[in-house]
Residue frames as qw, qx, qy, qz and C-alpha x, y, z in Angstrom:
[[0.604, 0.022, 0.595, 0.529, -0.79, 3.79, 31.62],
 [0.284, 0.666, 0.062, -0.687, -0.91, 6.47, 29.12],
 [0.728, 0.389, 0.564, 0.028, -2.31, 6.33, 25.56],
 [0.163, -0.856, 0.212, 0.442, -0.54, 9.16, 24.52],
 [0.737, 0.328, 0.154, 0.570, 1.58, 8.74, 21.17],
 [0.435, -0.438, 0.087, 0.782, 4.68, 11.64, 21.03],
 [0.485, 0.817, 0.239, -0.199, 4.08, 14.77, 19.10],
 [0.612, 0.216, 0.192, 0.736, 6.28, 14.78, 15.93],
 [0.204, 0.888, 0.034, -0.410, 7.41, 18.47, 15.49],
 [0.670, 0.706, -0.200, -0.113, 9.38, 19.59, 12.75],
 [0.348, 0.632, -0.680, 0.131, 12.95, 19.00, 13.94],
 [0.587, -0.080, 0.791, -0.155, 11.78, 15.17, 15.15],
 [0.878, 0.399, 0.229, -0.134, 10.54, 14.53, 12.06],
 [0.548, 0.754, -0.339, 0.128, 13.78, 15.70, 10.47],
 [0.508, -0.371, 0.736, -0.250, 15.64, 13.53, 13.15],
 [0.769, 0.208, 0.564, -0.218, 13.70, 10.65, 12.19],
 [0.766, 0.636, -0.097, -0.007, 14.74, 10.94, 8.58],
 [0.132, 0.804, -0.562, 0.142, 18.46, 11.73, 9.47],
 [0.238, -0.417, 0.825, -0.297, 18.82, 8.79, 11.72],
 [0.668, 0.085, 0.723, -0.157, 16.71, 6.27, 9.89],
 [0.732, 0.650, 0.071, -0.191, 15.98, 6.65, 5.92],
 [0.458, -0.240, 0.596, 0.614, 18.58, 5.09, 3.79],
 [0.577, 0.713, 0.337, -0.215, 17.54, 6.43, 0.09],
 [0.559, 0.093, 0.456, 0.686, 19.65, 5.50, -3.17],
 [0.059, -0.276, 0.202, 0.938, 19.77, 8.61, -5.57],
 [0.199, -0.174, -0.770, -0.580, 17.16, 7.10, -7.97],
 [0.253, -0.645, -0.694, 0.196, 14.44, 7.12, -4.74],
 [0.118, -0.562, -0.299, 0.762, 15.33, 10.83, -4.02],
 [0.084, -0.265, 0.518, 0.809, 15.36, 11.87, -7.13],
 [0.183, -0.368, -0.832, -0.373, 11.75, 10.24, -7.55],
 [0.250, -0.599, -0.551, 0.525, 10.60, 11.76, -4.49],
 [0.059, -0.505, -0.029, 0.861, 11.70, 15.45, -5.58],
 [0.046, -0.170, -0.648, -0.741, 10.36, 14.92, -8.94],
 [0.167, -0.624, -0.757, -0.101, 6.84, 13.91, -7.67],
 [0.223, -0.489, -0.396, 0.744, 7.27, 17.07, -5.22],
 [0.224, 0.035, 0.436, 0.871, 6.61, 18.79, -8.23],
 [0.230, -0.411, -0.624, -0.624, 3.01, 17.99, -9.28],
 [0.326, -0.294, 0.163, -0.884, 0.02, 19.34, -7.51],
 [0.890, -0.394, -0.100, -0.206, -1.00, 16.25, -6.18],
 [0.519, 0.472, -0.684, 0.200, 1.99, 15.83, -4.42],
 [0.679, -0.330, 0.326, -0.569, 0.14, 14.90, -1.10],
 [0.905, 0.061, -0.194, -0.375, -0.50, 11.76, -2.57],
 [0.481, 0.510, -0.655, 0.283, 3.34, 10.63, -2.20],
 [0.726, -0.621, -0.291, -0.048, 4.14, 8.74, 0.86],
 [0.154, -0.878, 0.422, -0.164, 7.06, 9.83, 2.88],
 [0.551, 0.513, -0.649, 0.113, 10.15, 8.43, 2.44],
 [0.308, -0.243, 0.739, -0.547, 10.06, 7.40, 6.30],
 [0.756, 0.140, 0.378, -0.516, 6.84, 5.40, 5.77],
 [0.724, 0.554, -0.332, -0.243, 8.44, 3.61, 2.43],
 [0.171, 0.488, -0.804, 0.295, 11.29, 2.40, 4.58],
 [0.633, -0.029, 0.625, -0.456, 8.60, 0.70, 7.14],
 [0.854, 0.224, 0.123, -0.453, 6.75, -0.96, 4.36],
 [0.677, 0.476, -0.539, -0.157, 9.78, -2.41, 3.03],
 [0.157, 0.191, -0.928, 0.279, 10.63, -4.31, 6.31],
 [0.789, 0.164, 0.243, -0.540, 7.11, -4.81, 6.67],
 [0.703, 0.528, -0.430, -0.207, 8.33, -7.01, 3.61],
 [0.199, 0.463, -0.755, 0.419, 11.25, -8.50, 4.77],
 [0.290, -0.170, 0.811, -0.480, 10.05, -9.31, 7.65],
 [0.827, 0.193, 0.342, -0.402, 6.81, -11.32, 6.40],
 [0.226, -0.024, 0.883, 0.411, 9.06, -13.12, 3.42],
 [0.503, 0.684, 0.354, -0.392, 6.33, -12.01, 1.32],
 [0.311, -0.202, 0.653, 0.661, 6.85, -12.59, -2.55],
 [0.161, 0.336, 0.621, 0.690, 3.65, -11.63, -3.87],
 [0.087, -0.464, -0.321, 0.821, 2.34, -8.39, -3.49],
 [0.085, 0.658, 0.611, 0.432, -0.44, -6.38, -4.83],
 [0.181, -0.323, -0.282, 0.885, -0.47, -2.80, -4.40],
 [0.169, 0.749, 0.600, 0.225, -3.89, -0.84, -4.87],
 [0.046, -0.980, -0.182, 0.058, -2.98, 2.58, -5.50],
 [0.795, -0.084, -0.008, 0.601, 0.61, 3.58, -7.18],
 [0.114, -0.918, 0.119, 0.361, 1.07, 7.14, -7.78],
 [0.554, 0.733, -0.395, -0.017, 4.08, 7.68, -9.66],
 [0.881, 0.074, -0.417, 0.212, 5.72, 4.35, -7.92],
 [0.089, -0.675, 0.558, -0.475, 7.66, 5.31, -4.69],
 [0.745, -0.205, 0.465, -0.432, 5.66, 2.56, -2.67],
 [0.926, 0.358, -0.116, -0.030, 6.11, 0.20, -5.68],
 [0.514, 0.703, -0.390, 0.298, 9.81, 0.84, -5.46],
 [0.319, -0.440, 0.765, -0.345, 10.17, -0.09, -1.64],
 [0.882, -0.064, 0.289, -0.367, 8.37, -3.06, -2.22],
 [0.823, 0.552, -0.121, 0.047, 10.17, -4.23, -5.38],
 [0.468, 0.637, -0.571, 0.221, 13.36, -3.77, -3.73],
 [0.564, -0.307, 0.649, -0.408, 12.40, -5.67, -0.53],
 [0.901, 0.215, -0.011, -0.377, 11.46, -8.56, -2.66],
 [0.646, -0.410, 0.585, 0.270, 13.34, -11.42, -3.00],
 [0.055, 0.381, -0.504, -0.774, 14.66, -11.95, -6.48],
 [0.024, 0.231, 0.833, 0.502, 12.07, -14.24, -7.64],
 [0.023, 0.350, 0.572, -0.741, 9.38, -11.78, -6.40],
 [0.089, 0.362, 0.621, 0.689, 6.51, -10.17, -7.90],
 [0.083, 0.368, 0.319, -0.869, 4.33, -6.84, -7.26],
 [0.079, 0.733, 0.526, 0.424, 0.75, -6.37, -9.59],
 [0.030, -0.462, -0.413, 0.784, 0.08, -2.53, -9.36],
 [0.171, 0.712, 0.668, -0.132, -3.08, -0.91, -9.49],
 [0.048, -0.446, -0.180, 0.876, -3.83, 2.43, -10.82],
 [0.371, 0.776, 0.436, -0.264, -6.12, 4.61, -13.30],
 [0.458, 0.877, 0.074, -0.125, -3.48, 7.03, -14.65],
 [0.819, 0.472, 0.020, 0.325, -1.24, 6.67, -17.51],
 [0.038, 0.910, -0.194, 0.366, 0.11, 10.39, -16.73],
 [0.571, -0.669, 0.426, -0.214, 1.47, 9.21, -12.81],
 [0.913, -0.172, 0.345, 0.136, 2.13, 5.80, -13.63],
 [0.691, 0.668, -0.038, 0.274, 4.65, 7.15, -16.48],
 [0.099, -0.842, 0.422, -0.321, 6.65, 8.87, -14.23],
 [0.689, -0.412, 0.591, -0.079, 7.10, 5.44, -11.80],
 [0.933, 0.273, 0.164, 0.171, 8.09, 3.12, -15.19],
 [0.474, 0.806, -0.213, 0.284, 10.53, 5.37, -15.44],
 [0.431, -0.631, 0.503, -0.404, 12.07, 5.06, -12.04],
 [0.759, -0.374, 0.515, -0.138, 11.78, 1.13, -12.17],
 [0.909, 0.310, -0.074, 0.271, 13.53, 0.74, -15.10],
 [0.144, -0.899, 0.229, -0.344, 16.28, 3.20, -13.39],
 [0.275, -0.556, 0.750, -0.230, 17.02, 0.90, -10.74],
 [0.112, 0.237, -0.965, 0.034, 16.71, -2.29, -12.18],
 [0.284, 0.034, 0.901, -0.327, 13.49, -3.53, -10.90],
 [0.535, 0.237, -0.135, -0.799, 10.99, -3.42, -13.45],
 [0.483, 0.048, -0.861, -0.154, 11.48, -7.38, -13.85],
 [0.130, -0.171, -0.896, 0.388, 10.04, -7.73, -10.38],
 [0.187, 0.349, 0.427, -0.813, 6.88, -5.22, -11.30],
 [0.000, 0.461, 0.784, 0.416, 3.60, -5.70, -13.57],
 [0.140, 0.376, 0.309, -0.862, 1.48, -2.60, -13.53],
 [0.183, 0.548, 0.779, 0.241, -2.57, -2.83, -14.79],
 [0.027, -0.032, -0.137, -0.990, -4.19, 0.36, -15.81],
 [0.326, -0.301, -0.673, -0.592, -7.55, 0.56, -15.06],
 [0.559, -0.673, 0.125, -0.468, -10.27, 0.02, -12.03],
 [0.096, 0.550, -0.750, 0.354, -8.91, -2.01, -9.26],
 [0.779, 0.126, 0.372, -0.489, -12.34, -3.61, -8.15],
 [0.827, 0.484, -0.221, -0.182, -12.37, -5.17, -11.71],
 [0.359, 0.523, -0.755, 0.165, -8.21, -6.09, -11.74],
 [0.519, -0.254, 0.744, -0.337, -8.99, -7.99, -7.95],
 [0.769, 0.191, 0.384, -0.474, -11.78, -9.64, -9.15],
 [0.745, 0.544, -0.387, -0.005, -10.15, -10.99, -12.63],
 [0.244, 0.483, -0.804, 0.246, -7.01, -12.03, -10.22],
 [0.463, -0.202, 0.610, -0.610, -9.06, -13.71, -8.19],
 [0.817, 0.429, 0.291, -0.252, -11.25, -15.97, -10.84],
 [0.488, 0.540, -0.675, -0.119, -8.09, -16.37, -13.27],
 [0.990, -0.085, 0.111, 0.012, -6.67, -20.08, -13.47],
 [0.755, -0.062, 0.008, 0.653, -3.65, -19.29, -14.57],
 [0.121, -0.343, 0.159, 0.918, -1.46, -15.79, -15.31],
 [0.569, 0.760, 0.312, -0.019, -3.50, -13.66, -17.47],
 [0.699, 0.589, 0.120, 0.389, -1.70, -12.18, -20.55],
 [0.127, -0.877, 0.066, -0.459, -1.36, -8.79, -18.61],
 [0.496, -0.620, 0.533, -0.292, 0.36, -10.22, -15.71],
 [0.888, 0.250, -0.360, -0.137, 2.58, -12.98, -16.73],
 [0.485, 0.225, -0.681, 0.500, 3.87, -15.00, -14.16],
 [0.294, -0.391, 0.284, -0.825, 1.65, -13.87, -11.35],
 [0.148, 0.012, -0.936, 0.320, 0.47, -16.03, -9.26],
 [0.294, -0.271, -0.266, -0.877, -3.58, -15.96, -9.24],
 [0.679, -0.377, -0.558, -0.292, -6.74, -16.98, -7.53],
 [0.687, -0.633, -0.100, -0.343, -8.17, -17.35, -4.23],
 [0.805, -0.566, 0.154, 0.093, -5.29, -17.27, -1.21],
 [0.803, 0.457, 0.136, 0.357, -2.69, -16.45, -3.77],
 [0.081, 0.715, -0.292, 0.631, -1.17, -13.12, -2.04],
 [0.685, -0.203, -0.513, 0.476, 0.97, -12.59, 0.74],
 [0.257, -0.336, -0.152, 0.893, 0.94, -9.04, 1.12],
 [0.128, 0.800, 0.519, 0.273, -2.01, -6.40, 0.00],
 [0.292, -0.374, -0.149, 0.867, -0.76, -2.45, 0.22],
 [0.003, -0.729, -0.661, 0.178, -4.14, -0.12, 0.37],
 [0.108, -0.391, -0.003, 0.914, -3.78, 3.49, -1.14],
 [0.154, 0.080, 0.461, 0.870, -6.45, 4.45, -3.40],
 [0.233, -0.327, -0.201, -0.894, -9.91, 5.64, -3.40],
 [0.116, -0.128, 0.794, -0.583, -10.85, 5.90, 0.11],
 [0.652, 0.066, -0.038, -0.754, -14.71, 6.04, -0.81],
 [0.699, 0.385, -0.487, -0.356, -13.75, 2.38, -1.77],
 [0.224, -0.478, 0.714, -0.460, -12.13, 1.15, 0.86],
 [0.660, 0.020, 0.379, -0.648, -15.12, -0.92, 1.75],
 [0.848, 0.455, -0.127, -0.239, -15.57, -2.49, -1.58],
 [0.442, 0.649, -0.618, 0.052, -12.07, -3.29, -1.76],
 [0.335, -0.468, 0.731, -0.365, -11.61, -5.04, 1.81],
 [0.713, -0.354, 0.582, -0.166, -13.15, -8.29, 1.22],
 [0.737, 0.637, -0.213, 0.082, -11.72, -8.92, -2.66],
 [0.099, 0.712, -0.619, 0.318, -8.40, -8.53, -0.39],
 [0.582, -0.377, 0.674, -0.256, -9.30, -10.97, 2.11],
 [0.969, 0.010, 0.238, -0.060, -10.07, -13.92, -0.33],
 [0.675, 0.640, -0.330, 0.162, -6.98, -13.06, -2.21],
 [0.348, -0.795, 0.386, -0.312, -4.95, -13.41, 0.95],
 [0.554, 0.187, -0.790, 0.184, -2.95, -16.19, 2.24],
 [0.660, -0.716, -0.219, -0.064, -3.96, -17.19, 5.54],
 [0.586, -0.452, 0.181, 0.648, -0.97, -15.12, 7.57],
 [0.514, 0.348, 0.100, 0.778, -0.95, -12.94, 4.76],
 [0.459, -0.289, -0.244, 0.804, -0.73, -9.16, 5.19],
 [0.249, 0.787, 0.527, 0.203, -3.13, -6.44, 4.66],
 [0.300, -0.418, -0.222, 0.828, -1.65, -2.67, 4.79],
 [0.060, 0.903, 0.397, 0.156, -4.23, 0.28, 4.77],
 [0.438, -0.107, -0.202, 0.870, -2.77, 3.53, 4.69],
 [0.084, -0.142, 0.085, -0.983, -4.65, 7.04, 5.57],
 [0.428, -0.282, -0.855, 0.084, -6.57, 5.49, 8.26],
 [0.197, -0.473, -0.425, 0.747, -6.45, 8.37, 10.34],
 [0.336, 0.532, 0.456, 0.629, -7.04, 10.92, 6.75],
 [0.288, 0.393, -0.289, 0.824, -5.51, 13.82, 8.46],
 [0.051, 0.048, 0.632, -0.771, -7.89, 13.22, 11.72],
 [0.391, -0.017, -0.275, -0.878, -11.41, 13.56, 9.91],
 [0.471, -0.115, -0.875, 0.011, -12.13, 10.01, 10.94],
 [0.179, -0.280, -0.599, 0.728, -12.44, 11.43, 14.77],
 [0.125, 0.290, 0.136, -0.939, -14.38, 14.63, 13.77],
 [0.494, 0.482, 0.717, -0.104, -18.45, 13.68, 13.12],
 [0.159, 0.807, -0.042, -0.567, -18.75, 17.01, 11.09],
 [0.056, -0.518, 0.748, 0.412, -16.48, 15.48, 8.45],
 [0.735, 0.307, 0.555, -0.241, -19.12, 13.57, 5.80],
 [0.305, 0.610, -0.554, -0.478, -17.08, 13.74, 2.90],
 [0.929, 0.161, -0.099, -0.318, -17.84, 10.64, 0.88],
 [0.589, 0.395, -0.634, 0.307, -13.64, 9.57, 1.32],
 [0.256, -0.296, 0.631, -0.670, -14.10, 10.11, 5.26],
 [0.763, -0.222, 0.336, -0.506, -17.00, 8.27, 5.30],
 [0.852, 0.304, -0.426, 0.009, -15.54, 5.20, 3.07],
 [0.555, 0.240, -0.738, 0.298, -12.65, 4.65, 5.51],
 [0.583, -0.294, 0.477, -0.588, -14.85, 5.08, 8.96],
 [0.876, 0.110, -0.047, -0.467, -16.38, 2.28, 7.32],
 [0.686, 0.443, -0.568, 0.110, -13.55, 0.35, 6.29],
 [0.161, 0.478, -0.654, 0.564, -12.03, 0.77, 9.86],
 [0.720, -0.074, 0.348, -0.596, -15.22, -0.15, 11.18],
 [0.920, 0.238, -0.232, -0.206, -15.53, -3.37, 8.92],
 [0.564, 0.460, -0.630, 0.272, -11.63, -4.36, 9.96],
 [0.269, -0.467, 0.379, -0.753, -12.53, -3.89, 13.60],
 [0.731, -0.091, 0.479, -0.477, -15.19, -6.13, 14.10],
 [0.862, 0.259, -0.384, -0.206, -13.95, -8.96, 11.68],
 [0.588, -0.615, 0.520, -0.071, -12.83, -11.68, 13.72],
 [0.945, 0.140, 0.228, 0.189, -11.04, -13.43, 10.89],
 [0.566, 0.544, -0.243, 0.569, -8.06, -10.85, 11.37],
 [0.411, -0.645, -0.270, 0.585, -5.94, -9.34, 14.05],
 [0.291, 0.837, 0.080, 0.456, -5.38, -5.38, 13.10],
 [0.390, -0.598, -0.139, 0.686, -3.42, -2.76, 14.97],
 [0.095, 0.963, 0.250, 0.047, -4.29, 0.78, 14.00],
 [0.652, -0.259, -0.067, 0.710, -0.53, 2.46, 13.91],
 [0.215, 0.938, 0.144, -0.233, -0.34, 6.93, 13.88],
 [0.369, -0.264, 0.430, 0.781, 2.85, 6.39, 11.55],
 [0.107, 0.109, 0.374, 0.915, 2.27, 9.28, 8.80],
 [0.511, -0.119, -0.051, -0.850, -1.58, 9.74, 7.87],
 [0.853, -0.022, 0.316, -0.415, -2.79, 6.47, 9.77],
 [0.396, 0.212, -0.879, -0.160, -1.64, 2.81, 8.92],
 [0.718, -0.241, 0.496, -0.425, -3.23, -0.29, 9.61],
 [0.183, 0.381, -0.896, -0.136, -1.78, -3.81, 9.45],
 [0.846, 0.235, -0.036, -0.477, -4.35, -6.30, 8.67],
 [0.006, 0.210, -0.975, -0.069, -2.90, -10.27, 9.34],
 [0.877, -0.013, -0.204, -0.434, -5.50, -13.33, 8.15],
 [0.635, -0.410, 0.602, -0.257, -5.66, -15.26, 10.56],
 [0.416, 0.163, -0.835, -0.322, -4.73, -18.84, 9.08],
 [0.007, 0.326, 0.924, -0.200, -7.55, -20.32, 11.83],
 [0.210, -0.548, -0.245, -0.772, -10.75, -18.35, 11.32]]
């Protein structure tokens, strides 16, 4: 049985976009903008936005926390996978990125289904997690312990760790963890590689591995995903 996964080359990946990505003008147009800035790396690929939103869908998830937005592509598949009485909290640090994505989700309409905190993300869990009701910042949100259905993983990898079990208690049992640059262009594999972000998600991947109060599957779509279900029996 081989373990093999297919090598994308260029004109499969451009396949794969032709023959699967549906994208309204207001997504491309967010996409090429971001292409712009010198961190455009950070962006996920319009292919990988299209998964997470039937990642959605398909779990009937309606509250979602995303830890790492960028200038809001990922925010923007979620938010439009949502049902209408949905809600997304995103995470980030900067004003600069996250200006670009408020612009985009008032654009298409969804800015009623999104609530975006400036600031650390450690701190923002940990406050959603110990609130009793909505704080001020997030009104309507649904707080405290088991209170998410869906968790989507993109920001400082070094953190990983720190972040993973603030995610589990916020979880629903059955809810949905997604980690993305799992693989972080292969460095994971290669010991040599002791950067302080490599060594945060070994760790992380290690720490998801051997918890037996989730199933995981490791997937090589883009730079590494992993789907992360709490178990509702530990």
């Amino acid at each position: 049985m081989s373990r093999k996964n297919i090598r994308l080359t260029e004109k499969l990946e451009e396949y794969i976009f032709q023959n699967s990505v549906r994208e309204t003008d207001s997504f491309q147009r967010l996409r090429e903008e971001t292409g712009k800035l010198v961190q455009a790396n950070m962006q996920i690929s319009p292919e990988e936005g299209q998964f997470l939103g039937i990642l959605t869908k398909i779990s009937g998830a309606k509250r979602i926390i995303e830890i790492g937005t960028f200038t809001g592509y990922s925010s923007l598949c979620f938010a439009s996978a949502l049902p209408p009485d949905g809600k997304i909290l995103c995470c980030d640090i900067s004003e600069e990125w996250t200006k670009i994505a408020r612009k985009y989700w008032k654009e298409t309409g969804l800015e009623r289904k999104i609530v975006l905190k400036i600031g650390s993300a450690l701190e923002t869990l940990q406050a959603i997690l110990e609130a009793k009701s909505s704080p001020d910042w997030a009104p309507g949100f649904v707080c405290g312990a088991s209170s998410i259905d869906l968790v989507f993983l993109d920001a400082d990898k070094e953190n990983y760790p720190n972040y993973y079990p603030l995610i589990l208690k916020l979880l629903k049992p059955g809810g949905l963890l997604i980690a993305d640059n799992v693989l972080w262009d292969g460095s994971v594999a290669d010991v040599s590689h002791q950067e302080p972000s490599t060594i945060g998600i070994r760790k992380f991947n290690e720490l998801v591995r051997s918890d037996s109060n989730v199933d995981v599957s490791m997937i090589p779509v883009a730079d590494g995903v992993s789907l992360v279900r709490k178990k509702t029996i530990p």
